[in-house]
C-alpha positions in Angstrom: 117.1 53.9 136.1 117.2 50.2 136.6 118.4 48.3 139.0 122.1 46.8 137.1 121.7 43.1 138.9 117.9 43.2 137.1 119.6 44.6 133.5 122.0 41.2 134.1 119.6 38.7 134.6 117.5 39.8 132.1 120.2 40.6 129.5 120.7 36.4 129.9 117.4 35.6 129.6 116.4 38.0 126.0 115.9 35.8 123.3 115.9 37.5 119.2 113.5 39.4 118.2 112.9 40.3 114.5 113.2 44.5 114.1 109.3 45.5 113.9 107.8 49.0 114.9 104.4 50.8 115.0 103.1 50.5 111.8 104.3 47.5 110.3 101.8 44.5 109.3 102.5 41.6 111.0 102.1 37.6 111.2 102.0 36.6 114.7 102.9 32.8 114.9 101.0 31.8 118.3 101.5 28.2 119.8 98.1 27.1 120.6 97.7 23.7 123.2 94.3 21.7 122.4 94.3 18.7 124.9 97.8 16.7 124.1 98.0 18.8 120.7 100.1 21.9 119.6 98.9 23.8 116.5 100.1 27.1 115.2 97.7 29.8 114.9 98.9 33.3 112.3 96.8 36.6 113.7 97.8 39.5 111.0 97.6 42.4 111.4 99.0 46.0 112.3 101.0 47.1 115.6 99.4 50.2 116.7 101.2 50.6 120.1 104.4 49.1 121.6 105.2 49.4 125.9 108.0 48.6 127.9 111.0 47.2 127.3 113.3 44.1 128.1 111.4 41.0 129.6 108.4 43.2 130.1 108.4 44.6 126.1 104.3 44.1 124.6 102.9 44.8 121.4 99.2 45.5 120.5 98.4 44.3 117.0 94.9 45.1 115.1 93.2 43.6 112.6 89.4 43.9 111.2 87.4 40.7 111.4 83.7 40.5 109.6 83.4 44.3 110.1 84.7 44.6 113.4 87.9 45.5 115.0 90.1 42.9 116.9 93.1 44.0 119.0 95.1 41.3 120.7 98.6 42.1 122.9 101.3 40.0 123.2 104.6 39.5 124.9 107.4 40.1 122.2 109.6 37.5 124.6 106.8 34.9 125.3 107.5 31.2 124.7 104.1 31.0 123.3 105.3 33.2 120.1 106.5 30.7 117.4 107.6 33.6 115.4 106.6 37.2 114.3 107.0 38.2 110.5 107.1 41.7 109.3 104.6 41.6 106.1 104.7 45.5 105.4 106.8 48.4 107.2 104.2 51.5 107.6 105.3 55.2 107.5 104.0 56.6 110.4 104.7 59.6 112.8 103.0 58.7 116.0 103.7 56.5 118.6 100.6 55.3 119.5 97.8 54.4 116.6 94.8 54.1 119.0 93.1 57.2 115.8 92.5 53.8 113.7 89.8 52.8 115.9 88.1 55.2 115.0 88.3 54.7 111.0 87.2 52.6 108.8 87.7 50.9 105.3 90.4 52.0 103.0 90.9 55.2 105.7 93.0 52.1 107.5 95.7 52.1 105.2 98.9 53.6 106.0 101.7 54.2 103.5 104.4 52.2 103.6 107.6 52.9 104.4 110.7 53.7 101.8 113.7 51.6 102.9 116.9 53.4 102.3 119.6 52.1 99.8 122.6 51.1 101.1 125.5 52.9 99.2 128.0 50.6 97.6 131.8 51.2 98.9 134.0 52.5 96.8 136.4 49.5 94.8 133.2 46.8 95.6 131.5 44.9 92.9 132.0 47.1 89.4 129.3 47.1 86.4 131.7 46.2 84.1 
């Protein structure tokens, strides 16, 4: 349980995150600093574990460069993060992914996720 005067500074301090879970393909918009510069640097890839939650929330994202496997963690509330795009939701059943280390090629793939319609009320928009 945590402390309720650490929930209420760090309820103030949470900035918007986009809705992303284990499984999904992402675009990680990084803020990079090169001497007086700023540039914006995209790593894609998939999230194959989240951990913690609030101000302390991570996510580890995974990606196959030249044949080799790259996994980078980030803060989902650092100021560094320009943005983070969901490219593709992924139907999985675990929380962890750490089994895709251990594959490789199309045995990487994971299905994608069905998104559920949303049922129209009754008396809305007609198909007349």
């Amino acid at each position: 349980m945590k402390n309720k005067l650490l929930q209420a500074v760090e309820d103030v301090q949470l900035k918007k995150a986009p809705a992303f879970t284990v499984g999904d393909q992402v675009d990680v918009h990084q803020r990079i600093l090169e001497g007086e510069k700023e540039r914006v640097q995209i790593f894609t890839g998939v999230v194959i574990s989240m951990r913690g939650e609030g101000l302390r929330e991570m996510f580890t994202v995974r990606r196959i460069v030249q044949g080799e496997g790259i996994e980078r963690t980030f803060p989902v509330q650092s100021p560094k993060l320009a943005k983070i795009e969901v490219k593709r939701t992924g139907a999985v059943r675990r929380a962890k992914l750490y089994y895709l280390r251990d594959r490789v090629g199309k045995a990487t793939r994971l299905r994608e996720r069905k998104v559920k319609p949303t049922p129209t009320a009754p008396g809305g928009p007609s198909a007349s």
